[in-house]
MDAnalysis code that builds the backbone (N, CA, C; Angstrom):
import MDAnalysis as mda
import numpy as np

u = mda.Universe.empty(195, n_residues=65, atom_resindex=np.repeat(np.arange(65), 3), trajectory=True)
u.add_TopologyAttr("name", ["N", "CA", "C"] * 65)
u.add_TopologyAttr("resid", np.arange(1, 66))
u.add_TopologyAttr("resname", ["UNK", "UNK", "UNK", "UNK", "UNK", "UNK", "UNK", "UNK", "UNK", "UNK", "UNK", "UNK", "UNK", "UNK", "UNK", "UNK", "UNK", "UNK", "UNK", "UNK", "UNK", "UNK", "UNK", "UNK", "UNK", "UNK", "UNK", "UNK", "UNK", "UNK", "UNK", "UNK", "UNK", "UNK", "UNK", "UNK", "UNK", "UNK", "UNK", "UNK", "UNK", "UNK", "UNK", "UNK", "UNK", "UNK", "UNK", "UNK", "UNK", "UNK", "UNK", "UNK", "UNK", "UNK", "UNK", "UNK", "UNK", "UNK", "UNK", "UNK", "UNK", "UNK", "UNK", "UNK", "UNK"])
u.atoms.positions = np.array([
    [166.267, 152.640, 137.273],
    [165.065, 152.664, 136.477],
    [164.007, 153.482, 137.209],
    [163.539, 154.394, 136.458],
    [161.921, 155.090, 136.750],
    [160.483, 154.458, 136.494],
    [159.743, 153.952, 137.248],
    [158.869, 153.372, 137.209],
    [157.376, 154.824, 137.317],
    [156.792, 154.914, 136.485],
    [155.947, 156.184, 136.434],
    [153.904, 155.531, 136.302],
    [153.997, 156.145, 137.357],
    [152.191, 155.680, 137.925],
    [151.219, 156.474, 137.600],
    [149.782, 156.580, 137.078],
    [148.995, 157.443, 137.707],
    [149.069, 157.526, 138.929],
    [148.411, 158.816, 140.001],
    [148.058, 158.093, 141.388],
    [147.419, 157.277, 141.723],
    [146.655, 156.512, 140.325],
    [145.911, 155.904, 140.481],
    [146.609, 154.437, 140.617],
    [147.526, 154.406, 139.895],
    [148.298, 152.875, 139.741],
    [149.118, 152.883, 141.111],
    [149.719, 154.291, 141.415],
    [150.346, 154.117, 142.502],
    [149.809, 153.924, 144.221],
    [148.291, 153.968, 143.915],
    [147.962, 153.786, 145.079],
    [147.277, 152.443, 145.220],
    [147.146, 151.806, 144.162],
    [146.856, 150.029, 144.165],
    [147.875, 149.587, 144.404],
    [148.931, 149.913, 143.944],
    [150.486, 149.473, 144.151],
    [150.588, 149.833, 145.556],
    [150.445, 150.800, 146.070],
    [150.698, 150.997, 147.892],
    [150.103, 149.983, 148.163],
    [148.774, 149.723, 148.040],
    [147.772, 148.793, 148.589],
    [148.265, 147.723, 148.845],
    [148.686, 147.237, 147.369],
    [149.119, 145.434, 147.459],
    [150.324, 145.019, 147.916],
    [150.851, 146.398, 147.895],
    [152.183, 146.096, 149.024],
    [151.978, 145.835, 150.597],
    [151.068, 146.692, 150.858],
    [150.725, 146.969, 152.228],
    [150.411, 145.695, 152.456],
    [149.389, 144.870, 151.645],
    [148.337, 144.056, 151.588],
    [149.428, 142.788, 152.035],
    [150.552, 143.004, 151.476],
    [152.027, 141.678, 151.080],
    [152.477, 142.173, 152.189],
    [152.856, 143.118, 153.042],
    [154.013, 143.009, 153.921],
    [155.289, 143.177, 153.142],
    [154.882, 144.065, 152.031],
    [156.445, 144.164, 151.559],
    [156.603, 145.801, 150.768],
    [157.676, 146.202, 150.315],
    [157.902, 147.192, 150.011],
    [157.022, 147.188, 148.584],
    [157.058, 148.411, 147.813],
    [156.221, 148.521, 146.527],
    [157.418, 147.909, 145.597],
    [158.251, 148.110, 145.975],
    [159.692, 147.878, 144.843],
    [159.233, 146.329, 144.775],
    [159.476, 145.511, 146.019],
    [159.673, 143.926, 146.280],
    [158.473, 143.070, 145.732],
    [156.805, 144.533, 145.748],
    [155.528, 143.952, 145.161],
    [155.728, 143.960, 143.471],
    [156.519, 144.870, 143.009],
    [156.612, 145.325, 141.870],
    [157.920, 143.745, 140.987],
    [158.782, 143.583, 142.075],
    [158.942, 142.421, 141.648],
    [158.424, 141.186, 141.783],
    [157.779, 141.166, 142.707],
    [157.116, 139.692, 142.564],
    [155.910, 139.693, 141.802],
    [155.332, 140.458, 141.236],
    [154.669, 141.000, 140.113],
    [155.241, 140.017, 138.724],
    [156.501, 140.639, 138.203],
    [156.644, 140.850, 137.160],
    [157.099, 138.681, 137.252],
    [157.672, 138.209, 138.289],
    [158.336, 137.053, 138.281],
    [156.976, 135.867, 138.290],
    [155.868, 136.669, 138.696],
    [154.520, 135.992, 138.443],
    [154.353, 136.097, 137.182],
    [153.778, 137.147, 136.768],
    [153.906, 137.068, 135.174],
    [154.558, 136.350, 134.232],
    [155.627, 136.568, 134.468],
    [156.896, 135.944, 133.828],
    [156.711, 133.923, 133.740],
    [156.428, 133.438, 135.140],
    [155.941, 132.347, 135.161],
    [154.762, 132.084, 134.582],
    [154.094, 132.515, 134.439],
    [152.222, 132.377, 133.530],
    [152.670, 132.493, 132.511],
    [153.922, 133.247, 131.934],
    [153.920, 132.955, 130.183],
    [154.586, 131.969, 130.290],
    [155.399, 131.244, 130.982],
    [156.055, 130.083, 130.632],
    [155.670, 129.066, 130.711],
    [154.287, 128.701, 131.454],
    [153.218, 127.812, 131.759],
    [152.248, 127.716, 130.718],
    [151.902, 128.916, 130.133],
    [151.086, 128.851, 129.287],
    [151.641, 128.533, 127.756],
    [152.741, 128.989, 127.595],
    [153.368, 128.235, 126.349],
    [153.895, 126.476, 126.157],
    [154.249, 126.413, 127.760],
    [154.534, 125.061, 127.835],
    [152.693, 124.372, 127.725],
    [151.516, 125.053, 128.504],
    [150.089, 124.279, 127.673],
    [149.926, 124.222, 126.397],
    [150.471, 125.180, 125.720],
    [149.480, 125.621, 124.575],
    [150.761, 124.361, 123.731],
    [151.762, 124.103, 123.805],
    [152.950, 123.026, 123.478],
    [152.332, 121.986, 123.430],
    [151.637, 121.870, 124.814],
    [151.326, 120.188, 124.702],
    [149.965, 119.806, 124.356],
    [148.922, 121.187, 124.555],
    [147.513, 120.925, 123.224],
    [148.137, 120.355, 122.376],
    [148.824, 121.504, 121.208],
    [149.110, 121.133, 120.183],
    [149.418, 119.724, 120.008],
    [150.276, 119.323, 120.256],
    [151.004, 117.926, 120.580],
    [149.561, 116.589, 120.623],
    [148.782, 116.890, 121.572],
    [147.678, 116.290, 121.874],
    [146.531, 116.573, 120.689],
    [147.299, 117.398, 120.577],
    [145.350, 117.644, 119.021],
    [146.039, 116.731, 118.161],
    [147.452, 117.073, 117.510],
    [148.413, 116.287, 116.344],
    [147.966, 114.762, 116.724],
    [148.291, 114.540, 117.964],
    [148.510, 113.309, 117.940],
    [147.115, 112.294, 117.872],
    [146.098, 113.004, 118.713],
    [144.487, 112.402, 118.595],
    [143.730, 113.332, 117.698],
    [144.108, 113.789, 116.648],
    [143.076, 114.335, 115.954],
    [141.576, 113.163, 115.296],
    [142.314, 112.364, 115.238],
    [141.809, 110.995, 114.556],
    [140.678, 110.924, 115.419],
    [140.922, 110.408, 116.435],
    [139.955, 110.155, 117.614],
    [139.217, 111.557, 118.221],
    [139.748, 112.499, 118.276],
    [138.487, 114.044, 118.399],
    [137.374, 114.254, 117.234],
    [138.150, 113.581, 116.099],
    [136.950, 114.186, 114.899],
    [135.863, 112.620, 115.283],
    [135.695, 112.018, 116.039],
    [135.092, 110.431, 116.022],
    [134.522, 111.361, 117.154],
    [134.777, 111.464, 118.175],
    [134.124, 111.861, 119.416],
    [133.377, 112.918, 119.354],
    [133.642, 113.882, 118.284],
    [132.638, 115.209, 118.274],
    [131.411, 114.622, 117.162],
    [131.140, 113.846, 116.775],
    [129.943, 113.090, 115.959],
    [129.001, 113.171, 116.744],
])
């Protein structure tokens, strides 16, 4: 795979590698496996709002009076 930068992306990317002690490749993955975890966190919140609004709606519409 080709990964294609401004110099501008590619030199934040040097940075935060430098910054990590790790290669740009190894920043570039622990990047994406962060990401990757924040959507799965955030769908598992936005799961259990829902769940929590369904279940106390009764009692939110009493409390916002």
């Amino acid at each position: 795979m080709t990964l294609r930068l401004t110099p501008e992306q590619d030199a934040k990317l040097t940075e935060l590698a430098r910054s990590q002690g790790v290669s740009k490749q190894q920043a570039v993955l622990r990047l994406i496996d962060d990401a990757t975890e924040r959507a799965v966190r955030r769908r598992e919140i936005d799961t259990i709002m829902d769940d929590v609004l369904d279940r106390d709606a009764e009692l939110l519409d009493r409390l916002a009076l």
